[in-house]
C-alpha positions in Angstrom: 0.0 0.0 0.0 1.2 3.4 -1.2 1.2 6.5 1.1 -0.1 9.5 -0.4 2.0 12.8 -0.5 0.8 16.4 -0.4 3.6 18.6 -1.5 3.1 22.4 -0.8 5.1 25.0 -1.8 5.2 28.8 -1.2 7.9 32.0 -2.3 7.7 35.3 -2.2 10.4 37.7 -3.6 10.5 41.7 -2.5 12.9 44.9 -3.6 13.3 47.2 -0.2 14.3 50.5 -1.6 16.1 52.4 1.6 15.3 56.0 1.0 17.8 57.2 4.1 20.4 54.6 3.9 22.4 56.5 6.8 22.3 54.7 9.9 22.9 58.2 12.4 20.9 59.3 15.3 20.8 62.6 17.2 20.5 62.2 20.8 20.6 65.2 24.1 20.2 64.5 27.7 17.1 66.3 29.1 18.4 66.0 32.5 21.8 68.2 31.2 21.1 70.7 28.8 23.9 71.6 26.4 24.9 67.6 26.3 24.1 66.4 22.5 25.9 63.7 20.5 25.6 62.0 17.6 25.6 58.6 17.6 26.3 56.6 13.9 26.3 52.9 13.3 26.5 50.7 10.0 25.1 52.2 6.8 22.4 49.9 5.2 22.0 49.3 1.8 20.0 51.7 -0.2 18.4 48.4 -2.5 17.8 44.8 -1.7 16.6 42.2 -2.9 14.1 40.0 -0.3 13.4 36.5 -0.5 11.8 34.0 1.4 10.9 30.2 -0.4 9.4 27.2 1.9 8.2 23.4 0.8 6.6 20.9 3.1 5.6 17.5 2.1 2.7 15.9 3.8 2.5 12.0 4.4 -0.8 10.4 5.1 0.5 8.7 8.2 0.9 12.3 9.9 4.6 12.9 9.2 5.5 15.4 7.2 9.1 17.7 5.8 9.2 21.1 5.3 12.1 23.8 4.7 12.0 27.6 4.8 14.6 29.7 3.3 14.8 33.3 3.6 17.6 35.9 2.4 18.8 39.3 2.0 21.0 40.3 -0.9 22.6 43.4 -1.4 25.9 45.0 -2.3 26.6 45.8 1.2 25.5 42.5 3.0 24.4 39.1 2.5 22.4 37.1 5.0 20.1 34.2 4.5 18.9 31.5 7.0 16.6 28.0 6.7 15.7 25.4 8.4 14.8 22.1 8.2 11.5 20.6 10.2 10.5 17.0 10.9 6.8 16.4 12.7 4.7 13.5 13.5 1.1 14.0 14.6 -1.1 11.3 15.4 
């Protein structure tokens, strides 16, 4: 006897368009007056690319696979995580 799959799939791809790319913040103690600083971190990139793909398989029996992707590509950065999921239900 033959178990019967059902295969799903889903993706979903974005562009993020970063219209202040700058990553700088303004900051004053209320408590001092006179006290500001400026406080600047990483810049981010101004375009990126956004995607995120999953599958999952489906057995009869209650088991089932899936595996989500997602990622960020740019030219300043690169990151992109999965995973990989077993389940049983019964």
């Amino acid at each position: 006897m033959q178990q019967r799959l059902d295969p799903d799939a889903e993706q979903s791809f974005a562009w993020a368009d970063d219209y202040s790319p700058t990553a700088s913040v303004a900051a004053t103690f209320q408590i001092l007056p006179g006290t500001s600083f400026v406080a600047n971190g990483a810049s981010a990139a101004r375009d990126a690319a956004l995607t995120t793909v999953s599958a999952e398989v489906k057995w009869r029996n209650g088991f089932s696979l899936a595996g989500p992707f997602e990622g960020e590509f740019s030219n300043v950065r690169r990151s992109h995580a999965g995973k990989g999921v077993a389940r049983c239900q019964w």
